[in-house]
TORTORTOR-652549 format. One record per residue (C-alpha): residue number from 1; residue in one letter; x, y, z. Coordinates in steps of 0.05 Angstrom, whole numbers, padded with zeros to 5 digits. Example, Ala and Ser with C-alpha at 12.3 -4.5 7.8 and 13.67 -1.06 7.14 Angstrom:
! residues 2
(1,a,(00246,-00090,00156))
(2,s,(00273,-00021,00143))
//
This chain:
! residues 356
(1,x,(00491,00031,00383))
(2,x,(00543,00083,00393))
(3,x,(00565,00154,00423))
(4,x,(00608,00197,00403))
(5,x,(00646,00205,00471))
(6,x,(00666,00128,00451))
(7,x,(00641,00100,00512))
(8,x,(00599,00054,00466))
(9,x,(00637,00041,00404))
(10,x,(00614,00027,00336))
(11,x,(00617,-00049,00318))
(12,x,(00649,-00051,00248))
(13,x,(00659,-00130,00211))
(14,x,(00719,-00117,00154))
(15,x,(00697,-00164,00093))
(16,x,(00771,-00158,00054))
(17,x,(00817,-00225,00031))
(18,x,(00882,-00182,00027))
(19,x,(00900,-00190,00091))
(20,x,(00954,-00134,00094))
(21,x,(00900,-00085,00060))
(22,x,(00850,-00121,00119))
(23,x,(00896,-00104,00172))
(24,x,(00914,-00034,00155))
(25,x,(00840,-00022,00150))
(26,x,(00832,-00035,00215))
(27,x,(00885,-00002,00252))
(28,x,(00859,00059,00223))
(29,x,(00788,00037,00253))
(30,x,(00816,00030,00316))
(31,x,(00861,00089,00312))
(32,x,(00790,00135,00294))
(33,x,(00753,00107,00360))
(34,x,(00718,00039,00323))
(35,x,(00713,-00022,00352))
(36,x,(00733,-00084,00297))
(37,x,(00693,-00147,00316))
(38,x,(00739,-00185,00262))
(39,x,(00757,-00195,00197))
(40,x,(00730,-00238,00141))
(41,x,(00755,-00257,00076))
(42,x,(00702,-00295,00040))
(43,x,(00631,-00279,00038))
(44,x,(00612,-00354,00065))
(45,x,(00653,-00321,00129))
(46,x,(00624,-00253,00129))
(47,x,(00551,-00280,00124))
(48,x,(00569,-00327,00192))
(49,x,(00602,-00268,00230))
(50,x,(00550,-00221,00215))
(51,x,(00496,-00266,00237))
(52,x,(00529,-00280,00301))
(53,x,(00559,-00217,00323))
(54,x,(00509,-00158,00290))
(55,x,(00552,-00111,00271))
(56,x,(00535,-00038,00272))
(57,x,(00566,-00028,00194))
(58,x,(00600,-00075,00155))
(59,x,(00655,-00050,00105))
(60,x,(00657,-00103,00041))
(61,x,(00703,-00104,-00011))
(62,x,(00662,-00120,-00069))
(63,x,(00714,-00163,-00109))
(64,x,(00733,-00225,-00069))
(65,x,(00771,-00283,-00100))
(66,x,(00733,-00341,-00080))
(67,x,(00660,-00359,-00067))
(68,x,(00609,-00299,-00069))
(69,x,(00638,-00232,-00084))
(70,x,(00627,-00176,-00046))
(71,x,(00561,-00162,-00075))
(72,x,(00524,-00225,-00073))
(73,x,(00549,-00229,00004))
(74,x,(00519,-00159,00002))
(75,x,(00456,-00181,-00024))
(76,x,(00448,-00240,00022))
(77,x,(00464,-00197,00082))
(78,x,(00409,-00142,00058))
(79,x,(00355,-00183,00045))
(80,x,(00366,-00219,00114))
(81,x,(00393,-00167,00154))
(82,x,(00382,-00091,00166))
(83,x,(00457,-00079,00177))
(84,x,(00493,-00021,00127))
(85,x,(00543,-00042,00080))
(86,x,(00599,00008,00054))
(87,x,(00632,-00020,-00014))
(88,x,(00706,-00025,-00011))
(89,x,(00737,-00022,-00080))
(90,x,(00797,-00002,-00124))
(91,x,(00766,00000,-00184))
(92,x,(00691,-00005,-00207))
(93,x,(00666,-00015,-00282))
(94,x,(00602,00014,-00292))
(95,x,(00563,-00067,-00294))
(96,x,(00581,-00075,-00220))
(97,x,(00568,-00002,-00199))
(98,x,(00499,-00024,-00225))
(99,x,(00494,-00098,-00186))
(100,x,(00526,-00065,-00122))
(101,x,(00456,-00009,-00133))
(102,x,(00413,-00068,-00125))
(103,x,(00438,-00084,-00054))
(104,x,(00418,-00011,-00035))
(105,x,(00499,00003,-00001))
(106,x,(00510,00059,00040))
(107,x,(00567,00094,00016))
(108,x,(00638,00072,-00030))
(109,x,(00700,00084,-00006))
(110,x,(00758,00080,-00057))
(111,x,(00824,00035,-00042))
(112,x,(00872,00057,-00016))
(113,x,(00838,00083,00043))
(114,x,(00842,00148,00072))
(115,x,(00837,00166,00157))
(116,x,(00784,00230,00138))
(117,x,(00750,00194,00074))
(118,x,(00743,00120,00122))
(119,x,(00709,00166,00176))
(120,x,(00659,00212,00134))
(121,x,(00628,00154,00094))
(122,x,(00618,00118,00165))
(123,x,(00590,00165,00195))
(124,x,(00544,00188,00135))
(125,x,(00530,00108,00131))
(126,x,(00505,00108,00206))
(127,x,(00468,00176,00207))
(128,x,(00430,00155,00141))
(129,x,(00416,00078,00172))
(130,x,(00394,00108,00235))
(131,x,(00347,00165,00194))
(132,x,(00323,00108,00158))
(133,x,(00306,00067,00215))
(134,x,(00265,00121,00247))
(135,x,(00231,00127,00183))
(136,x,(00217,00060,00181))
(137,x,(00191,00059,00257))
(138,x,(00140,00123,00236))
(139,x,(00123,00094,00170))
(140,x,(00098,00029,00208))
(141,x,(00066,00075,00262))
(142,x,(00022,00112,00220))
(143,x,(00006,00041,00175))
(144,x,(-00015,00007,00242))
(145,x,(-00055,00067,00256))
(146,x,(-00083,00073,00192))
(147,x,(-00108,-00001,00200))
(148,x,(-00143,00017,00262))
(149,x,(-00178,00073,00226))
(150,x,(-00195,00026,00176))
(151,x,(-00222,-00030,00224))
(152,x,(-00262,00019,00258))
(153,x,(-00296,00045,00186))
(154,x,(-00309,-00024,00174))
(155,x,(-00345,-00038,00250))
(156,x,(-00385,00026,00239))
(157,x,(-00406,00003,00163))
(158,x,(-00431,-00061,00201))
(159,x,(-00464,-00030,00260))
(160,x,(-00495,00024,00208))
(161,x,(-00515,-00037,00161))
(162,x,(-00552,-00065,00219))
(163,x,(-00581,-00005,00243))
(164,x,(-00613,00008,00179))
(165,x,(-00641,-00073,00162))
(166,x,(-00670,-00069,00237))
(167,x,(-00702,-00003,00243))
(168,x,(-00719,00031,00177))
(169,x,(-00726,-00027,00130))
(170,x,(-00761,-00064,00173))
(171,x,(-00807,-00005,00188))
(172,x,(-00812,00007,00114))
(173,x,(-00835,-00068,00098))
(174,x,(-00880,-00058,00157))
(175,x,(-00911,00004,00129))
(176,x,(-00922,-00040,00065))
(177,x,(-00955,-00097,00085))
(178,x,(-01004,-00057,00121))
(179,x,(-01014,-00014,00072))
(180,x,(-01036,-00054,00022))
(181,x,(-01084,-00091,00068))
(182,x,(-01124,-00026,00069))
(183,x,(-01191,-00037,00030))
(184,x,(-01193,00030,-00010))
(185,x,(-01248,00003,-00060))
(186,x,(-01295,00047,-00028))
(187,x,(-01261,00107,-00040))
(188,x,(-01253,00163,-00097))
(189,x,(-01205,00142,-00151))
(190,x,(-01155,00198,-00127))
(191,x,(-01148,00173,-00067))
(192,x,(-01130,00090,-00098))
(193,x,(-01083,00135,-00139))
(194,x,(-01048,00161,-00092))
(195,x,(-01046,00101,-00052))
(196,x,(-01010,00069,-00113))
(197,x,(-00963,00120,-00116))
(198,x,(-00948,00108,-00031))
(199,x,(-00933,00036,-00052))
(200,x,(-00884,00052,-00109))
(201,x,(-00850,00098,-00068))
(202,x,(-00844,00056,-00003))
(203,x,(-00814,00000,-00044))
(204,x,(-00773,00038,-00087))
(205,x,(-00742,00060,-00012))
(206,x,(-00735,-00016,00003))
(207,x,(-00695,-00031,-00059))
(208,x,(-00652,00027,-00049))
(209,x,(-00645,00014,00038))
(210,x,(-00625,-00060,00008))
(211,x,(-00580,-00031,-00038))
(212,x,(-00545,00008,00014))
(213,x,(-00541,-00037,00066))
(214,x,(-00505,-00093,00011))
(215,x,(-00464,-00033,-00001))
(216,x,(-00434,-00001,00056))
(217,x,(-00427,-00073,00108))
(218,x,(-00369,-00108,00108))
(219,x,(-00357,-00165,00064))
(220,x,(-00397,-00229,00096))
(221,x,(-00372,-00283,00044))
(222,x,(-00307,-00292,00050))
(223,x,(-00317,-00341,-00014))
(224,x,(-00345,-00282,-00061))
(225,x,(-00295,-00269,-00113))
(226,x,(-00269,-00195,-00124))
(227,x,(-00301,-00198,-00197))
(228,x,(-00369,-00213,-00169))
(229,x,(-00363,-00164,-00107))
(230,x,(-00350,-00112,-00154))
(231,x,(-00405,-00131,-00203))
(232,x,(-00460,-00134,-00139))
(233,x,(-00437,-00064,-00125))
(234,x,(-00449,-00030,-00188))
(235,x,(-00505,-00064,-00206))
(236,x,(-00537,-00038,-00133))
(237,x,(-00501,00027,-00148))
(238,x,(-00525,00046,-00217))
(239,x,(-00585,00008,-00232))
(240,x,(-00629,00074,-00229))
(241,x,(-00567,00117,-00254))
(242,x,(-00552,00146,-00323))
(243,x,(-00477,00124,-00327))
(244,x,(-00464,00071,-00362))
(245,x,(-00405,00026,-00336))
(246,x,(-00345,-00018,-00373))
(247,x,(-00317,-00070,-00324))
(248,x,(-00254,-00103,-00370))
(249,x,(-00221,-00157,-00325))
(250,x,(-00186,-00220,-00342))
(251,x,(-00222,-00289,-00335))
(252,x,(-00183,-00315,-00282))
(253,x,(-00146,-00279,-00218))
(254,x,(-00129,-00321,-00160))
(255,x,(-00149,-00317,-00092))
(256,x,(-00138,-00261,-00057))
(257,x,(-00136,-00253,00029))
(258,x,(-00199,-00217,00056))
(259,x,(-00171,-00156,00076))
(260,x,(-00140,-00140,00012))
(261,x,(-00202,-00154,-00025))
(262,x,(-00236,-00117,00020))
(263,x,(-00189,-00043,00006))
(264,x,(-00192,-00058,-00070))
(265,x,(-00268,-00064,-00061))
(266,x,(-00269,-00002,-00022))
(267,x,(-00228,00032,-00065))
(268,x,(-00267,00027,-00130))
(269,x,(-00342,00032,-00095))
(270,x,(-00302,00106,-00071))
(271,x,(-00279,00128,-00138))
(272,x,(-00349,00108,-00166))
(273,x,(-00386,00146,-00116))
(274,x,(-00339,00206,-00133))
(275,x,(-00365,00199,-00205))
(276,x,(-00432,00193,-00189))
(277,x,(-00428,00253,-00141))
(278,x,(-00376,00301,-00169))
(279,x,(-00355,00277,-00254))
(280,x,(-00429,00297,-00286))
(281,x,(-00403,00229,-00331))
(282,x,(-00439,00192,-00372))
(283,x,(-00394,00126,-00378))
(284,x,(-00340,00101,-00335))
(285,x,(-00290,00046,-00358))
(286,x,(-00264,-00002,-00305))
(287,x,(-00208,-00045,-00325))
(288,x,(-00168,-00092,-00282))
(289,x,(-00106,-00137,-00300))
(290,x,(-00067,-00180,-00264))
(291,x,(00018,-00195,-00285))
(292,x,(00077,-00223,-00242))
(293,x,(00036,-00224,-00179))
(294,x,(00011,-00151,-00172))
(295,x,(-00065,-00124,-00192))
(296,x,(-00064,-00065,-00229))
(297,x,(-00129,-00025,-00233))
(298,x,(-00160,00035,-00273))
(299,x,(-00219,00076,-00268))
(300,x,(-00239,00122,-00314))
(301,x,(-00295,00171,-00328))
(302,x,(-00313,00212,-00385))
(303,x,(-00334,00273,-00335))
(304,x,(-00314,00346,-00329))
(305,x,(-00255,00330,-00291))
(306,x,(-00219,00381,-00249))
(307,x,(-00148,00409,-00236))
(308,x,(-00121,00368,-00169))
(309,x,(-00073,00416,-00148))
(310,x,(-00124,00473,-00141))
(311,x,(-00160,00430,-00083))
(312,x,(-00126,00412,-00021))
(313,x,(-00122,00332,-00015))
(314,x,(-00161,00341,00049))
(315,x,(-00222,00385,00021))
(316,x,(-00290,00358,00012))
(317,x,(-00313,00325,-00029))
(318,x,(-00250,00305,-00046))
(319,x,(-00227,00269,00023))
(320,x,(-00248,00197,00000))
(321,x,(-00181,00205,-00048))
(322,x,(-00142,00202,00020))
(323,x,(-00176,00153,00044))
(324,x,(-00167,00117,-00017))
(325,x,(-00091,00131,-00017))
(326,x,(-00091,00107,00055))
(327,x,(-00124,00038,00040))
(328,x,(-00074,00029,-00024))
(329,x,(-00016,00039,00027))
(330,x,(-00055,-00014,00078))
(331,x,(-00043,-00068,00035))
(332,x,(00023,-00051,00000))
(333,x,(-00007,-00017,-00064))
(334,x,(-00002,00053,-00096))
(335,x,(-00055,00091,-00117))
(336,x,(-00044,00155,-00172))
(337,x,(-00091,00206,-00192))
(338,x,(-00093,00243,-00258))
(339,x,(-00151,00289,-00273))
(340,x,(-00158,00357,-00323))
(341,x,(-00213,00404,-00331))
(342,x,(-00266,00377,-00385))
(343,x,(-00221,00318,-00394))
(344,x,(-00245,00264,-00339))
(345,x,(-00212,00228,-00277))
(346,x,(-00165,00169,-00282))
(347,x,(-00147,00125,-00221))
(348,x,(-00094,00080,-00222))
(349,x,(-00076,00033,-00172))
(350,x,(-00026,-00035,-00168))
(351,x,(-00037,-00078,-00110))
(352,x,(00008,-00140,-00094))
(353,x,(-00038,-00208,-00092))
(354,x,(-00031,-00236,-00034))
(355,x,(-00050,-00301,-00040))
(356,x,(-00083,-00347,00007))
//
């Protein structure tokens, strides 16, 4: 926390084992309007001090003589801590420019320091932490929105599921059983045709009110596999349909938590009803691998494709590839989009396994 009138000054931690290089560094910090909670000359020490006293910035020379250098304390501090580091260094070959990346630092400031070059890269550190931060805040914001969006979809698709099992199927088996306790014998041969035809048609309307209620309710068995989710749903999906569908998955994926099963699910019964609505396809190849504890999954079609940036991301029928996006996001994944005019559509998505 800080101001610029200095009525709340900056907390800085000075990570530096020459102590006359340490101590000029922070007169000059003092002299600008910081405050220096101390000095540390080892990373062991810089990892204590930080921990107890939160700095606002910590300044880290990245070669120190004994224990962890600069950018292992760095590291340790980064993946602990959201608290900017700014590398301190004389010299830097191009092999620790590229460890001291990893650590994600917030600025360099070349030895020996300079009053106006000490102060910009501070400043620039704490306006791009704070920016950050914000983002951060927002990012998780419109996540924990999104999940409520999500959570709501999924009440409705029960509520929706139920609606239809209690009221239309159930009217529709109805319909059937009495139907075909009508004696018709007696009748022309027109009329038994047509009654025939009533019966086809009334259970062709079950099959398909079955299909649709297996298809848009929430998971119920926590214990059904992704593989096997996915097969149910296009085996309801297409069984009537002319599209014929790859599914290319390895034999074994571990066990994955509900609600990222769930999205993935989701995700491909979207892009499937997109081809079966929008591609004019004839075959659609599904292919899911799994390496180093992400689950990387493609859907393709064979379909007339279309150019993405002519329709706004927003447009029907396109709006189930935000929602799509948004359900990626949910659980940590990424979701791309590649599509051309005569060419097909190809979705690609990696999703981190969370295991159980």
């Amino acid at each position: 926390m800080r101001e610029d009138t200095g009525s709340v000054k900056t907390k800085i931690l000075i990570v530096e084992d020459e102590n006359i290089v340490a101590r000029d560094i922070q007169q000059r910090l003092r002299s600008l309007g910081y405050d220096v909670l101390s000095i540390a000359s080892t990373g062991e020490s810089a990892i204590s001090q930080t921990e107890k006293n939160r700095p606002d910035l910590i300044l880290m020379d990245i070669k120190l003589k004994s224990g962890m250098d600069g950018i292992e304390t760095a590291e340790h501090i980064h993946n602990r801590l959201d608290i900017p580091v700014v590398y301190l260094t004389a010299y830097a070959d191009n092999h620790t420019l590229e460890r001291a990346k990893i650590t994600e630092p917030f600025g360099y400031i070349i030895k020996p320091v300079e009053d106006t070059e000490l102060k910009s890269a501070i400043e620039l550190a704490l306006y791009r932490h704070t920016t950050e931060v914000k983002l951060k805040l927002e990012q998780q914001r419109v996540k924990e929105l999104t999940h409520k969006i999500i959570t709501a979809q999924e009440e409705e698709r029960l509520y929706l599921a139920s609606e239809i099992h209690d009221d239309l199927l159930q009217g529709l088996v109805a319909v059937l059983y009495f139907l075909q306790m009508i004696d018709l014998s007696s009748l022309d041969q027109k009329t038994q045709n047509q009654k025939k035809e009533l019966i086809k048609i009334i259970k062709s309307s079950i099959g398909r009110c079955r299909g649709l209620i297996s298809e848009i309710e929430p998971l119920r068995e926590p214990k059904m596999g992704l593989i096997q989710a996915i097969k149910k749903s296009i085996d309801q999906k297409f069984v009537n349909a002319d599209i014929k569908v790859h599914l290319d998955y390895p034999e074994k994926i571990a066990k994955i938590n509900l609600l990222t099963k769930t999205n993935i699910l989701r995700i491909i019964q979207e892009a499937l009803t997109n081809v079966q609505k929008h591609a004019d396809a004839t075959e659609v190849f599904i292919k899911i691998t799994t390496s180093r504890g992400k689950l990387r999954l493609k859907v393709k079609d064979n379909g007339i494709g279309f150019n993405p940036k002519s329709i706004p991301l927003k447009t029907s029928p396109h709006y189930g590839l935000l929602t799509m996006r948004e359900r990626a996001q949910l659980i940590g994944g990424e979701l791309t989009l590649s599509s051309r005019p005569g060419k097909g559509t190809t979705i690609k998505g990696i999703f981190p396994l969370i295991f159980r």
